[in-house]
N, C-alpha and C positions, 0 to 999 in steps of 0.2 A: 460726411465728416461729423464726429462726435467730440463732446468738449469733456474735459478733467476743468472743473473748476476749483479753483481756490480760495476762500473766503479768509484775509487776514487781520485781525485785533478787529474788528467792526466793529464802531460805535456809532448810534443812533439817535439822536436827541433832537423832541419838541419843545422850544424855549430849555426851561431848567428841568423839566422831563427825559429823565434819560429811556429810553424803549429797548437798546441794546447795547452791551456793556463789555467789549471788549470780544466777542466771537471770533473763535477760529475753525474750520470747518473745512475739507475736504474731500471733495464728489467726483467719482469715477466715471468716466469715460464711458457710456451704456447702462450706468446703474441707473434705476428706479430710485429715488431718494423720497423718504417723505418726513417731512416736517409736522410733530405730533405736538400738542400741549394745545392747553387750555384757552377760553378765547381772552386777549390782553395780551401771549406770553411774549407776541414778538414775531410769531412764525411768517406771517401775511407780509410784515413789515420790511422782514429780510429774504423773500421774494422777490415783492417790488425792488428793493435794491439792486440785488440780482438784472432784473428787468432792465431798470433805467428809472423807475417809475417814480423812486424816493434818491437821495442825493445818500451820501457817503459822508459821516463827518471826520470819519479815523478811523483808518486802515484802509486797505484795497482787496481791490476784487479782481481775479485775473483767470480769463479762461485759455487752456492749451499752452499758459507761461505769459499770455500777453493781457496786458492790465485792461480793465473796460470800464472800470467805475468812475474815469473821466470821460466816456464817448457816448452822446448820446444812445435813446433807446434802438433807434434804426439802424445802429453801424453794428449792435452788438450781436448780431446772427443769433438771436433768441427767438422764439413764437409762444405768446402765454395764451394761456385760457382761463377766461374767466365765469366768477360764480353768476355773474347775469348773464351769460351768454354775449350781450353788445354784437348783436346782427343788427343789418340795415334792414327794417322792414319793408321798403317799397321796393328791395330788390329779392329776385328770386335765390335758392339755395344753389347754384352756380356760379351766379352773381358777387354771392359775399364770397366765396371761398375764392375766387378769381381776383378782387376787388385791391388785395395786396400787391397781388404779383405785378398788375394791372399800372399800379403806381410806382414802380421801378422798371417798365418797360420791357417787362419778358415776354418775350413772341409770345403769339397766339399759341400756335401748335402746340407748345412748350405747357402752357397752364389746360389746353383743355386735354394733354394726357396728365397731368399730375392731378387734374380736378377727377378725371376717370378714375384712375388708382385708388386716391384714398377713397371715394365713392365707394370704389368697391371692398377697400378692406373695411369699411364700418357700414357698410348695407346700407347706404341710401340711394345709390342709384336712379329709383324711383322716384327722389324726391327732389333732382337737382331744378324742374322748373316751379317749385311748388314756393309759396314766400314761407315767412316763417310766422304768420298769424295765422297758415293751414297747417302747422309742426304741434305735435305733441311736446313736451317738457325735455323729453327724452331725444327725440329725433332734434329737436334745436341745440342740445346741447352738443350729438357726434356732426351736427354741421360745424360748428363752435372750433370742435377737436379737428373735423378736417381744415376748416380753412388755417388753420395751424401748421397740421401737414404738409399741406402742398408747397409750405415755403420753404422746405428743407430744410431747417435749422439747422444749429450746433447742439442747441439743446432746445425742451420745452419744460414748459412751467406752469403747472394747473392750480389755480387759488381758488380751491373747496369747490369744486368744481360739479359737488353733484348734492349738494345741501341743499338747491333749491328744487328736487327731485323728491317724490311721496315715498314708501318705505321698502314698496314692491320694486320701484322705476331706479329706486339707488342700489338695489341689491342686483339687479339686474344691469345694470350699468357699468356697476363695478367687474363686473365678471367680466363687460366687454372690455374693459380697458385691460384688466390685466392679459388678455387673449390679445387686444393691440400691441402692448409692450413688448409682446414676442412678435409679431410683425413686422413694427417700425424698429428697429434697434437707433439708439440713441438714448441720449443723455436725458433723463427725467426730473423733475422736479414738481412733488407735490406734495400741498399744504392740507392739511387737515385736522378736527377736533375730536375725529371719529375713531377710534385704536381699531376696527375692522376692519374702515379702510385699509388703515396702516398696515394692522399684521395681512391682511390678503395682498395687497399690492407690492410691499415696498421690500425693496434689496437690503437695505439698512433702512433703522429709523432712528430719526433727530428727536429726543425727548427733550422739549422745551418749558421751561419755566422758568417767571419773573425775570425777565430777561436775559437768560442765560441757558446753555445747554447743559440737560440734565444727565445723560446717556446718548452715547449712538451703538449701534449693535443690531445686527439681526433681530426680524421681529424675534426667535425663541430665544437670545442673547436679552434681550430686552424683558422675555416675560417670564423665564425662569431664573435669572441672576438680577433683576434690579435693582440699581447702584442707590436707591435713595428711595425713603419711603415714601416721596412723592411720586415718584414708578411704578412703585408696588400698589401704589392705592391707583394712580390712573391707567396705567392699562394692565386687564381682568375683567372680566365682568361673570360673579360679583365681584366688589373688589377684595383685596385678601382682608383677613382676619384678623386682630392685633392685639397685642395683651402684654401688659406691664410683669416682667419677670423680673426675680431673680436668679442669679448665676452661681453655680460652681460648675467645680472641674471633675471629669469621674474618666479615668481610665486615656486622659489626654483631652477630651472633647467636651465642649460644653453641656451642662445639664442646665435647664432650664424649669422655673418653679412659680406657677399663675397664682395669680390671687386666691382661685378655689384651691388651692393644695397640690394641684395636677403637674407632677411631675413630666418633664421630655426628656430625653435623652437624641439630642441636635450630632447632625455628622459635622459641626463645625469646630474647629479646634482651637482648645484652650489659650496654648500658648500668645501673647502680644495681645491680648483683648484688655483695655484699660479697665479703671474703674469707674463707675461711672453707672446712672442708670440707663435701661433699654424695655428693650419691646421685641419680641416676637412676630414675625407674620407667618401666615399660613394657610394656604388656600383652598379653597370648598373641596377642589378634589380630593387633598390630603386629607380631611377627615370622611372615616365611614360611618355606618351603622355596624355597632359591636355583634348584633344578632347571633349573640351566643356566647362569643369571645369574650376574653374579659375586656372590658370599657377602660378606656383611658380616663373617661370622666364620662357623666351622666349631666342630662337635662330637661327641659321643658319646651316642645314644641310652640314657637307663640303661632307661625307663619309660614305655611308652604307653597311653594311657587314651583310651579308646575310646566315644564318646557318641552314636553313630547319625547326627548330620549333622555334626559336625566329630571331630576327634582331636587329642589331646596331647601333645605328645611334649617327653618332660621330657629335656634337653639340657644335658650335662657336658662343659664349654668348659675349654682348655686349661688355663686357671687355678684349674681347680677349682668355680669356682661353678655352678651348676644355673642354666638360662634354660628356659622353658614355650614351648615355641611352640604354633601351630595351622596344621591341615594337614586336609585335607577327609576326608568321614567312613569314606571306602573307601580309605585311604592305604596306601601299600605297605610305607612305614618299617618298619622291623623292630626288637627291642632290640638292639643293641647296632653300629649302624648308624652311618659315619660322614656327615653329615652337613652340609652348607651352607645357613646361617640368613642370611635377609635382616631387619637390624631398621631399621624405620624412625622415621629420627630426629626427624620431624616429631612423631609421636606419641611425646616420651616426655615424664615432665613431671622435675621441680627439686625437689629438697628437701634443707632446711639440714637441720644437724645437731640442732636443735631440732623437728627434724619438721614445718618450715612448708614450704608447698609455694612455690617461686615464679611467679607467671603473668607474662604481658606486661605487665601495665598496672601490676603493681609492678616490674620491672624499670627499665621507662618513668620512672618514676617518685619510683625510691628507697622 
């Protein structure tokens, strides 16, 4: 069985510290969910909730229709996983994944086929007499994830759960879970600061910030239409590129005019766009190298950053501002190289001075 949960007005307060501010939030039944922002935004905070782990002070929580955020952690058919792992060390890796079941009284037979199973869906079979002071960082954590498993939850919920993994053992880790998530079907829930996590793993993602949800959307929902230039700057990597315009209107659509003179011509449209000042984003793809073409704007190589299938070359434009381009991984660019940048105005997006992003259909709109 899998859980639909529902998160309603949630508010969260330490003394006169508010942590969350009114959330509402609903999660499907099998989805993967991952909770993204910064570390402070809240994400860990309304986990625990979830859990049982932290209290409710306003609103409720209701999984499949029925409320939980009055019933203890035990009754709520959840299994988390956490970022310390929390195995019993003097017990073997059978032991702990058993060690649950163990204390609500399910047969024997019963835990040691559910201890074999997930055994064998995350490879450790090998490892069930082994304690966890002979475990790798890695192998302690898929025990972690199994004894989670074996309790068949309604849902599970992983709080950063591979941050304390080296850069090989998280990249590596991650690929296994997202290869569990199609194994285990059920309800998901995981927290993270990482946007790789996010975009590899998650069905939808919670963009959070200062207490509050910023976006939810498909990772590419998320990382080509960002509702708020806090989006835009955190997940990307580099993050986009930003610049103080001015606006008219040319043939219905916005045009767009930087500090260097550098005209765009944006596919967003005129119509319903206030007054007001704004900014431009627009990301390292969107600009090329003109090599040959005519340049949209020219500049000064200060710093290239070199990734084995593309390169970066961070680009100081007459006016002083810094632009990121991308340029393929064997480029000839050099530092301090002058340079013709193509940027294309179809990809870039709008945002007020409140950091809202504007799309078509509110332009359209008003």
């Amino acid at each position: 069985m899998t859980a639909n949960i529902e998160i309603q007005n949630v508010t969260k307060r330490y003394g006169s510290m508010t942590v969350l501010d009114g959330l509402s939030l609903s999660i499907k039944a099998n989805e993967f969910m991952v909770f993204l922002g910064p570390s402070g935004c809240g994400k860990s905070t309304l986990l625990r909730m979830i859990a049982g782990l932290e209290s409710v002070d306003e609103g409720a929580i209701s999984i499949n229709g029925e409320r939980i955020d009055t019933l203890p952690p035990g009754q709520r058919d959840i299994a988390m996983v956490f970022q310390s792992y929390a195995l019993y060390p003097h017990m073997t890796v059978a032991d702990n994944m058993a060690f649950g079941l163990r204390n609500i009284n399910v047969s024997t037979d019963v835990i040691s086929a559910r201890i074999a199973e997930a055994a064998r869906m995350l490879e450790i079979a090998h490892l069930l007499e082994r304690k966890p002071g002979q475990l790798s960082g890695g192998q302690r954590q898929r025990v972690a994830i199994g004894r989670a498993i074996v309790k068949e939850p309604k849902a599970f919920l992983f709080d950063e759960p591979l941050s304390n993994l080296d850069a090989a053992l998280r990249v590596r880790t991650r690929v296994e879970l997202a290869q569990l998530r199609n194994r285990v079907r059920s309800t998901m829930i995981f927290v993270t600061h990482d946007q790789i996590e996010a975009m590899t793993l998650a069905d939808r993602i919670v963009v959070m910030n200062n207490r509050k949800i910023e976006q939810i959307g498909t990772p590419m929902e998320i990382y080509s239409r960002p509702a708020s230039r806090f989006v835009a700057t955190f997940v990307g990597s580099p993050t986009m590129n930003f610049f103080r315009v001015g606006l008219s209107a040319q043939n219905g659509f916005l045009r767009a005019k930087l500090q260097d003179g550098t005209e765009l011509q944006t596919a967003i449209r005129a119509i319903g766009v206030k007054d007001g000042e704004y900014s431009v984003g627009i990301r390292a793809e969107a600009v090329k190298l003109a090599n040959g073409v005519a340049a949209t704007t020219t500049g000064k190589v200060d710093v290239l950053e070199r990734l084995g299938d593309r390169t970066l070359l961070y680009t100081r434009l007459k006016d002083g501002n810094v632009i990121v381009a991308e340029d393929i991984g064997n480029s000839r660019v050099a530092i301090g190289d002058e340079v013709g940048l193509i940027l294309d105005g179809t990809r870039t997006h709008l945002f007020d001075d409140a950091g809202h992003a504007w799309h078509n259909e509110e332009a359209s709109h008003g």
